[in-house]
Every structure is written in C-alpha cells, then in structure tokens.
Backbone as CSV, one residue per row, in Angstrom:
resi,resn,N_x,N_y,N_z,CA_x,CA_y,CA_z,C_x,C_y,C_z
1,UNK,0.850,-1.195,0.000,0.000,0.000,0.000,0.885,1.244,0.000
2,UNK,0.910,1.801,-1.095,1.239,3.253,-1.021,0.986,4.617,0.003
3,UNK,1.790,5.029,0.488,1.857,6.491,1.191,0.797,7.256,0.471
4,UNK,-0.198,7.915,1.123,-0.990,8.881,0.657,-0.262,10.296,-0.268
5,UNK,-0.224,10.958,-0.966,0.168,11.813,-1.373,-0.481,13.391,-0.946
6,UNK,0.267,14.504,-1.110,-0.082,15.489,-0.212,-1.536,15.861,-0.409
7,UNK,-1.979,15.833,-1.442,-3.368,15.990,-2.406,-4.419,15.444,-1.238
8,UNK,-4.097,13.978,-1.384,-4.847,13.383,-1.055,-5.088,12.908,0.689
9,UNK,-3.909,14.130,1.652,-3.940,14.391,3.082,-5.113,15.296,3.118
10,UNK,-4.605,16.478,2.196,-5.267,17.304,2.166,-7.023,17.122,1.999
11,UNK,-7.574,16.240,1.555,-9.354,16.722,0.955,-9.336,15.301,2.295
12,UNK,-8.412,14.865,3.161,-8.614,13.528,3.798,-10.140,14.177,5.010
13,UNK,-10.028,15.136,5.626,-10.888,16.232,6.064,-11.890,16.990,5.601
14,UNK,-13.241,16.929,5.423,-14.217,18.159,4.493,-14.184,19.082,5.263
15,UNK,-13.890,20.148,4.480,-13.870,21.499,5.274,-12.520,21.982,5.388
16,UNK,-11.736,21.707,5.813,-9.999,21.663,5.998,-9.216,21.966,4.922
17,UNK,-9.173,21.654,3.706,-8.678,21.715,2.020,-8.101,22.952,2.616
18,UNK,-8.902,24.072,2.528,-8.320,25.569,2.273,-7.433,25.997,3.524
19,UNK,-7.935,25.135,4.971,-7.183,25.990,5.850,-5.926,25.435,5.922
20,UNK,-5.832,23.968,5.328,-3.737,23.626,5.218,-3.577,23.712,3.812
21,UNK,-3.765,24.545,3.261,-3.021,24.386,1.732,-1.610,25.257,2.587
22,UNK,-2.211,26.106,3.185,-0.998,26.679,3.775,-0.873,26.342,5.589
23,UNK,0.711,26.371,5.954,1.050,25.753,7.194,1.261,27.022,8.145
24,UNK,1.128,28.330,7.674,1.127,29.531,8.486,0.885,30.776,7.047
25,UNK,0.320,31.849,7.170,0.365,32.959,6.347,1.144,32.862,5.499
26,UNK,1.329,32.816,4.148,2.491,33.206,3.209,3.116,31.976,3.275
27,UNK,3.159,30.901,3.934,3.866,29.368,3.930,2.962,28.222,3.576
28,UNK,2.773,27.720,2.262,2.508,27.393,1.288,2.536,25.776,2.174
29,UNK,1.189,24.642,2.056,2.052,23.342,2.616,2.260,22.731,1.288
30,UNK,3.209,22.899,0.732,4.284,22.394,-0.273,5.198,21.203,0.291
31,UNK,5.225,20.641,-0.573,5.855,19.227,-0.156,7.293,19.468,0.545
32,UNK,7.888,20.786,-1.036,9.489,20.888,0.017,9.396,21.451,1.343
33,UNK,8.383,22.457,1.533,8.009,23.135,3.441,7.719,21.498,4.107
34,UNK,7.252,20.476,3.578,6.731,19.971,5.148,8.202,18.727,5.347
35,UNK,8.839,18.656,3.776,9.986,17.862,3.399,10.775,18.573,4.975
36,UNK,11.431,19.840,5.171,12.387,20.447,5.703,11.475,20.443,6.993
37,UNK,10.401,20.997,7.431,10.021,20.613,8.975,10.034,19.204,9.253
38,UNK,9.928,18.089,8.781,9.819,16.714,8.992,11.488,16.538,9.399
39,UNK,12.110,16.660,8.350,13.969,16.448,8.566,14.015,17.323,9.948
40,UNK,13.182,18.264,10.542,14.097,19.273,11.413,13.300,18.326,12.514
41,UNK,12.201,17.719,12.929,11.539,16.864,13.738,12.024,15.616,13.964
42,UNK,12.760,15.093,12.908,13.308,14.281,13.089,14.893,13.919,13.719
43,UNK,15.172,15.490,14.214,16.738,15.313,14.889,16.305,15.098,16.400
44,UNK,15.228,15.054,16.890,15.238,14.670,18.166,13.870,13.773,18.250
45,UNK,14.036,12.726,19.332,12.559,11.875,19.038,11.842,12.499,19.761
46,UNK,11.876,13.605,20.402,10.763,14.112,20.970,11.190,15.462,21.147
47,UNK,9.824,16.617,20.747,10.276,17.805,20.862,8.684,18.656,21.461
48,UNK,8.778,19.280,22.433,7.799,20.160,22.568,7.496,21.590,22.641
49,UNK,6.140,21.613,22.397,6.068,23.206,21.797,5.418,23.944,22.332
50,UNK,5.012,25.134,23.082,3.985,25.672,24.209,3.499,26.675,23.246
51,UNK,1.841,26.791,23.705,1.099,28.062,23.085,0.711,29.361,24.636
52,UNK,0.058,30.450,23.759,-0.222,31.440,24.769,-1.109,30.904,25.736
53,UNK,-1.983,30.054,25.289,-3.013,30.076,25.544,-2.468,28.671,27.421
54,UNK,-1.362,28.379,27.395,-1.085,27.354,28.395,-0.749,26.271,27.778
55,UNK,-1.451,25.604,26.855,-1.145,24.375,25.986,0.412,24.127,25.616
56,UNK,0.253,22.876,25.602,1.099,22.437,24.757,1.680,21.099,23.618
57,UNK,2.465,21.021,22.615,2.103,19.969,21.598,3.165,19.004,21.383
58,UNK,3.348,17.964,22.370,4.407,17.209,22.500,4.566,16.366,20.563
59,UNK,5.532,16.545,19.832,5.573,15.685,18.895,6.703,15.003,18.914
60,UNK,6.444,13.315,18.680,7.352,12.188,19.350,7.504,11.415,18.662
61,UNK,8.912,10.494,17.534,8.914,9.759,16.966,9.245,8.524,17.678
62,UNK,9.117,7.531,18.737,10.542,6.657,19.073,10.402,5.874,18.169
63,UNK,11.706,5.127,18.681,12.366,4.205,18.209,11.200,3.037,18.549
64,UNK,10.900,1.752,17.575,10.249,0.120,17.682,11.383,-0.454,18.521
65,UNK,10.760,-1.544,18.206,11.705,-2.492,19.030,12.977,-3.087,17.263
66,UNK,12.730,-2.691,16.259,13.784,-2.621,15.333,14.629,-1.510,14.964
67,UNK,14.443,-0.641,16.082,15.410,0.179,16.426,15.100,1.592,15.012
68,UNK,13.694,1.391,14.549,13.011,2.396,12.749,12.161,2.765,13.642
69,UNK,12.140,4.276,13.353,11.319,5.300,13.848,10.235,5.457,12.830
70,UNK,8.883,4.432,13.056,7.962,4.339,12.034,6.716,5.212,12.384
71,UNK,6.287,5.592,13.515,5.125,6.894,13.999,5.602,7.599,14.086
72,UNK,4.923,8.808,13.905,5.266,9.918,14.563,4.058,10.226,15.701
73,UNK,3.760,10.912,16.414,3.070,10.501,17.562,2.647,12.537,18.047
74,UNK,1.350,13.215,17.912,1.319,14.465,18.355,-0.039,14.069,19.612
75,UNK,0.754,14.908,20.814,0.146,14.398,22.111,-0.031,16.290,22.986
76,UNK,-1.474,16.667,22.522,-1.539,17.871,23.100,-1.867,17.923,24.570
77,UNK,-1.008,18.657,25.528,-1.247,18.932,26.823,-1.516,20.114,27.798
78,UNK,-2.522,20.145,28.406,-3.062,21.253,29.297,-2.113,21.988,30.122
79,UNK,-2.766,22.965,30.509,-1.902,23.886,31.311,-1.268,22.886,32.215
80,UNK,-0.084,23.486,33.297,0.550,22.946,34.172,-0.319,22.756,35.233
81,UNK,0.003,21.542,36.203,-1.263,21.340,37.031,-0.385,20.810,38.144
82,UNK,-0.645,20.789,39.488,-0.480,20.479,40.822,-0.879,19.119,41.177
83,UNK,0.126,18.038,41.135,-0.443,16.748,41.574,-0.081,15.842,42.554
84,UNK,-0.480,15.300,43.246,-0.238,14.247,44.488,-0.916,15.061,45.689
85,UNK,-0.140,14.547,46.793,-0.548,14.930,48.228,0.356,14.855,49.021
86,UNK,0.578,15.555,49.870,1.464,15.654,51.162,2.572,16.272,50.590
87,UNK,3.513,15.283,51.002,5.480,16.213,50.579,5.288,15.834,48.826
88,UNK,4.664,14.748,48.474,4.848,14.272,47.144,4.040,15.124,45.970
89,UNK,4.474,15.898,45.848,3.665,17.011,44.507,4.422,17.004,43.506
90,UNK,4.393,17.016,42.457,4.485,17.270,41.003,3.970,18.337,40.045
91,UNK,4.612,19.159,39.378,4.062,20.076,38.700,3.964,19.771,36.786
92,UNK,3.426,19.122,36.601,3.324,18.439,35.041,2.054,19.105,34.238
93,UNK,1.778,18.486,32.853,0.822,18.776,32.249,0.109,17.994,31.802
94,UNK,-0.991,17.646,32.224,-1.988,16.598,32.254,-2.759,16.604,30.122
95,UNK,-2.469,15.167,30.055,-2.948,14.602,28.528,-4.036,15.092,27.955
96,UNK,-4.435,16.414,27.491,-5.723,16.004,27.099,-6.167,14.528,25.532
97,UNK,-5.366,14.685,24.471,-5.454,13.912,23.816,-4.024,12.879,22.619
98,UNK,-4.253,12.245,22.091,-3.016,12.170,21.224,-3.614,11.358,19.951
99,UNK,-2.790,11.549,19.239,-2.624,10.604,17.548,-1.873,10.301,17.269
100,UNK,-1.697,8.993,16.476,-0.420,8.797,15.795,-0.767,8.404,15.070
101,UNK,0.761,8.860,13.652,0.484,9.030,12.278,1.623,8.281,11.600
102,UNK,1.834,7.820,10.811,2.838,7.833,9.882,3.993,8.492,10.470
103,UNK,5.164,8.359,9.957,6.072,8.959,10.664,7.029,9.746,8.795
104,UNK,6.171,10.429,8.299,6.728,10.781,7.074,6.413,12.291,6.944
105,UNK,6.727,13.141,5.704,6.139,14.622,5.458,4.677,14.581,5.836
106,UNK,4.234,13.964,5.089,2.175,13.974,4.946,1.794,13.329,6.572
107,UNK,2.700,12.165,7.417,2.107,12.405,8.321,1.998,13.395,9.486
108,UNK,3.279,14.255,9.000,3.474,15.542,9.918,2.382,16.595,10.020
109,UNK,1.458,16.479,8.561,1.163,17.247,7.902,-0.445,16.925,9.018
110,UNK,-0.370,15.742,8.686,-1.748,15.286,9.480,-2.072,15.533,10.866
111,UNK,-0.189,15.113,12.118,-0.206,15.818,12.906,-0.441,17.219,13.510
112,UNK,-0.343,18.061,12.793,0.077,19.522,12.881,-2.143,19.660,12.696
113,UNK,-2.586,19.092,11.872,-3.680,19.384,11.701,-4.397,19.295,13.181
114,UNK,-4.220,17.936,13.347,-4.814,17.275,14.804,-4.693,18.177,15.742
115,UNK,-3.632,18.187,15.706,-3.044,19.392,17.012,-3.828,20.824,16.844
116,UNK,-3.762,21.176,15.519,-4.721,22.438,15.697,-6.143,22.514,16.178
117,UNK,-6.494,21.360,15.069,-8.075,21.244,15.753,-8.144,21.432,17.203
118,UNK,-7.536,20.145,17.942,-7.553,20.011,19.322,-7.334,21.633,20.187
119,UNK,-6.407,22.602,19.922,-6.501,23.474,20.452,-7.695,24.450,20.021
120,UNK,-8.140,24.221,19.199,-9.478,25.447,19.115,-10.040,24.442,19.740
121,UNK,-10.444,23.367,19.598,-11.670,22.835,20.587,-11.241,23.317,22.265
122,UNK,-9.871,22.948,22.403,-9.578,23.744,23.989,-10.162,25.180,24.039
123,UNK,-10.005,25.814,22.799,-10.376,26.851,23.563,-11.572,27.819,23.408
124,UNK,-12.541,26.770,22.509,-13.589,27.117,22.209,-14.845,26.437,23.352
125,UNK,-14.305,25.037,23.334,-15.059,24.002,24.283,-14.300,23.909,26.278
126,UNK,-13.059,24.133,26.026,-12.818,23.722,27.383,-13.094,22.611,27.961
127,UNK,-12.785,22.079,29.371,-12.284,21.026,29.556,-13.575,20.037,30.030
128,UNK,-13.933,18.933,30.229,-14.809,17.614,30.601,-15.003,18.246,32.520
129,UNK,-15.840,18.354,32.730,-15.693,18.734,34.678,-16.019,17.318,34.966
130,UNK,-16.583,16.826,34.533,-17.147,15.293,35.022,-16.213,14.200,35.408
131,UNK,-14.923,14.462,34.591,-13.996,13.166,34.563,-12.201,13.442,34.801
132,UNK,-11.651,12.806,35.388,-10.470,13.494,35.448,-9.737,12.472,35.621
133,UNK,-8.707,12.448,35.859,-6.977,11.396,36.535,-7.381,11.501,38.318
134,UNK,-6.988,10.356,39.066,-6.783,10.889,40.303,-5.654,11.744,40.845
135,UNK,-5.663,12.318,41.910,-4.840,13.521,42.194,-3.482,12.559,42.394
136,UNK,-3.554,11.517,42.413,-2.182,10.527,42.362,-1.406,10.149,41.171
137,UNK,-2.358,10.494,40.158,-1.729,9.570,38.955,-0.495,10.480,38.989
138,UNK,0.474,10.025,37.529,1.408,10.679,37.137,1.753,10.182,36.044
139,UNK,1.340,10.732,34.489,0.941,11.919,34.351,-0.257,12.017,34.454
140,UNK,-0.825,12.714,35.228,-2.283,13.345,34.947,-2.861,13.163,33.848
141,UNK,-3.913,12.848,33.367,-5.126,13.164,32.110,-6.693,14.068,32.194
142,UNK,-6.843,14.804,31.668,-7.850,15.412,31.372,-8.505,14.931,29.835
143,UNK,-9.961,15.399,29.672,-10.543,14.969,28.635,-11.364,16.559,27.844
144,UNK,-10.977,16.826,26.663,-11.662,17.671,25.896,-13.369,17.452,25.832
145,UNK,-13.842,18.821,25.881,-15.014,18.501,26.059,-15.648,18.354,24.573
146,UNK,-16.856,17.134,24.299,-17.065,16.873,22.734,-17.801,18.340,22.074
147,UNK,-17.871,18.285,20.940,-17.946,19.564,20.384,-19.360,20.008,20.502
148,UNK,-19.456,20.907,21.043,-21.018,20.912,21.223,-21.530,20.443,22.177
149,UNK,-21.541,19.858,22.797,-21.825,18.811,24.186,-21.171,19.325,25.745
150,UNK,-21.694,19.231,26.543,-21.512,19.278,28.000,-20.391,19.049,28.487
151,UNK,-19.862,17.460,28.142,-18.746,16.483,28.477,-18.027,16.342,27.615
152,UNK,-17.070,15.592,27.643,-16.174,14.724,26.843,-17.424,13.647,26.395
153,UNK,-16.442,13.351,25.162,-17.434,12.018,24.432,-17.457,10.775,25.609
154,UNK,-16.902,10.100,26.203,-17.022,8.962,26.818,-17.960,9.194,28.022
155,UNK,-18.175,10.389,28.682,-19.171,10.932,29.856,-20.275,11.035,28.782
156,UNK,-20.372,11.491,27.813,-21.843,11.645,26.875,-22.068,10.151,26.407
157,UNK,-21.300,8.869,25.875,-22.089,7.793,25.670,-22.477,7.035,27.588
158,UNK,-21.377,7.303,28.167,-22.204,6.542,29.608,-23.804,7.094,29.859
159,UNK,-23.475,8.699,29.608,-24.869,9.442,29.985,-26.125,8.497,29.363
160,UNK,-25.590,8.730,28.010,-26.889,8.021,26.825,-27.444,6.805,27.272
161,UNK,-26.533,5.872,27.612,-26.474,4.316,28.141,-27.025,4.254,29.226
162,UNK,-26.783,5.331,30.249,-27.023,4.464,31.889,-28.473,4.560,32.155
163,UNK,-29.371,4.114,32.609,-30.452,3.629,32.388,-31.072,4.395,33.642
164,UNK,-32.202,4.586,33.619,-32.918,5.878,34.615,-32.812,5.149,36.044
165,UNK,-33.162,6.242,36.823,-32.986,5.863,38.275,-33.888,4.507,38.521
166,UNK,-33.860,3.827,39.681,-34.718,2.464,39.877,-36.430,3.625,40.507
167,UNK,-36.093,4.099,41.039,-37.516,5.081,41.455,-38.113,5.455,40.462
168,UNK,-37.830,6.246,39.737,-37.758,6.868,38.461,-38.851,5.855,37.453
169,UNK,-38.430,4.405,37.623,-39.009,3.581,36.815,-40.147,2.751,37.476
170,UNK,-40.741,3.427,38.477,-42.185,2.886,39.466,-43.264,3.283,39.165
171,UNK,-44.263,2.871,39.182,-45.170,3.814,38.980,-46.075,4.326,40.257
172,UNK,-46.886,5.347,40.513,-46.938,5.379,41.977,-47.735,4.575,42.671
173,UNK,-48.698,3.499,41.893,-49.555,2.628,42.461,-48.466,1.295,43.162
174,UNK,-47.292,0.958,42.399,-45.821,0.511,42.703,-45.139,1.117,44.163
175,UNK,-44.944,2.658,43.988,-44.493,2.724,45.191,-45.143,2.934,46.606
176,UNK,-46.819,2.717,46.424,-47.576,2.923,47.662,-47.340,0.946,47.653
177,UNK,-47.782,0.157,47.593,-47.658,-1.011,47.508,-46.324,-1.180,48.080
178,UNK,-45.161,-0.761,47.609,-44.178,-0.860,48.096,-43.701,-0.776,49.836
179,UNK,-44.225,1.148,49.669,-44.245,1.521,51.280,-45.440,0.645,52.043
180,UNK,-46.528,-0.452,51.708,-46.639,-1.059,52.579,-46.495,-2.194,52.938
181,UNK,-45.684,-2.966,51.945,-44.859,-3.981,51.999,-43.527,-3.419,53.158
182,UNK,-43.006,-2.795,53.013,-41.718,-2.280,53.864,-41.981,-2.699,55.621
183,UNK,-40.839,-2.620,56.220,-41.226,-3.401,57.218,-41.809,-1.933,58.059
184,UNK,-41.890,-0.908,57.959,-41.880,0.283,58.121,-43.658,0.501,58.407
185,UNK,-44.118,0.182,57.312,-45.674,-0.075,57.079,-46.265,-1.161,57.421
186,UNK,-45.612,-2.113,57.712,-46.493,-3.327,58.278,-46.169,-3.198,59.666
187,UNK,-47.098,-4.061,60.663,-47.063,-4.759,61.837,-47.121,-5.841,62.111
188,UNK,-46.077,-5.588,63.476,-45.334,-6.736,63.347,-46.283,-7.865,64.086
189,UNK,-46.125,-9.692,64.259,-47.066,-10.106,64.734,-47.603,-10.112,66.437
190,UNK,-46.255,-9.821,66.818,-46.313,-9.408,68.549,-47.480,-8.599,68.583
191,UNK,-47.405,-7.166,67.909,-48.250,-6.091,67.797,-49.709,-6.851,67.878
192,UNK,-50.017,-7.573,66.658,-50.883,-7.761,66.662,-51.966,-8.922,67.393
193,UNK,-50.929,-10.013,68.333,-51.088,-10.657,69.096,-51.651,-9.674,70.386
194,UNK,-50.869,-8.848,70.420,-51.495,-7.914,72.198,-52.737,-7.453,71.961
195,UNK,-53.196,-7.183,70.779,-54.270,-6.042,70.214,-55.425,-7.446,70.331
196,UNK,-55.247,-8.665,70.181,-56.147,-9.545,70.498,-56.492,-9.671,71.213
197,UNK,-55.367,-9.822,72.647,-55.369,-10.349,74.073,-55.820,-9.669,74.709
198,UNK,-55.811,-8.046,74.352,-56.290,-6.967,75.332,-58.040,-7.038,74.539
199,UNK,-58.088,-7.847,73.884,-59.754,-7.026,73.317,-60.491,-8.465,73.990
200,UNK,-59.380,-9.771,74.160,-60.555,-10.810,74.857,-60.683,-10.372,76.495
C-alpha cells in the first residue's frame, strides 16, 4: 500500500482543504516546506512546543523495538497542574489527547492538523468537569469537552447508556404497595397478638 500523497492528506478532512493548503500565512504546505520541517523533527525523538493560551504539543517519533522510527506521535497537553498529596507534589501537564500518524512529510502534515483542531476545541469548548486522573496519577489526564456537548465524548455515551434511576421507573400505584410492603408499614405479629389479648 502506497503512502498517501499530499493531495490526497489534504481533501482527507471536508472542510480543511483551504485551511492547510498553507502551514502559516504566506507558507505554502508544499511538499518541500513539510519535506524540511519533517527532517528538522526528526533530529530529536521528541520535541515540545507551548502556546499562549497554556497548551502544549508534544511531537514524538521513538524508536520500535527494530530500532526504525515508524510513527510519529502528536500528544496535546493542558496547562501545568499540581499533583499528588502531602510532601509528594508534582508540577506536570496533564494529557488532554493524542494521535499517531505515519512517521513521514504527509504524516506531519496530518499531525500539525490534529493538534490544531484540538486546540481550538480547547479553547472554544474547554475542559470535561465530570472526569479526570486521580490527584495521584502521574501523568495526569484530562478529557476535551465533545464539540457541542456538555462532556467529553465517553461521559456523553455513559450518559446516553445508563439507564434511569430504579424510582424513576415505578409507577406510583408501585411505590404505595411498596411503602406497605416495607417493614416500616407493616405490623409486626407481637403487635398484633397484644391487640387480640387486650380485646378478649
């Protein structure tokens, strides 16, 4: 199977075509531009990059176990965050998401996309409140919230899925029946043994 060609990274997205034909104002994504950022990514297996906004865009080739740097790997991360308890704290940047691509020009090309998206969704959507890492882990994870939606996607399919309260699903002729089934509503037979003895 053949490597995709830049053409065909490009329309891989509807909607997207026009905003990477170019990789910044006046910088064209031309094969020789993503040729020379790929060679310059590739002198270290891991390099990271910080925005204004707190973010940041870890991009990571390693090494397999055949010693060929075949992914390339873009892993965007949240502001710096405060983690553990007691003497043991850590100051890191908790995961919001990652991809991995090809480890060639076009998959850089794909990375760099991912990564953008992901930061306008940071900073259009902001973060999941529902779900988090415990204050122990290390590294921390956070979850982007889905586009449009409340939560992150995995808090919106549990939502969809989890099935209504057990009350919720009674009806009230159910829960009077209920409360006098309960031991709460009945009497007990002692009770009703004295209520005999005192009436003979």
């Amino acid at each position: 199977m053949t490597a995709p060609i830049l053409q065909d990274v490009l329309a891989a997205v509807p909607g997207q075509q026009l905003e990477m034909t170019e990789l910044a104002p006046g910088v064209p994504a031309s094969k020789e531009n993503l040729a020379t950022l790929w060679a310059h990514v590739q002198k270290n297996e891991g390099v990271k990059y910080t925005f204004p906004n707190g973010c940041a865009v870890y991009l990571t080739s390693p090494n397999s176990i055949h010693r060929t740097r075949v992914d390339l790997r873009a892993e965007v991360l949240g502001p710096i965050v405060t983690t553990g308890s007691g003497e043991i704290r850590c100051h890191t940047r908790p995961r919001l998401c990652i991809e991995t691509h090809k480890n060639t020009p076009e998959g850089l090309l794909q990375c760099f996309r991912f990564a953008k998206q992901s930061l306008r969704q940071y900073n259009e959507q902001g973060l999941c409140s529902n779900c988090r890492s415990e204050d122990m882990v290390i590294p921390p994870w956070r979850k982007l919230k889905a586009v449009g939606m409340p939560y992150c996607a995995d808090c919106m399919i549990v939502a969809i899925m989890s099935p209504p309260e057990a009350d919720a699903l009674q009806t009230p002729a159910k829960r009077t029946r209920r409360s006098r089934d309960s031991p709460s509503g009945r009497r007990s037979p002692d009770a009703s043994q004295r209520t005999r003895r005192s009436r003979d």
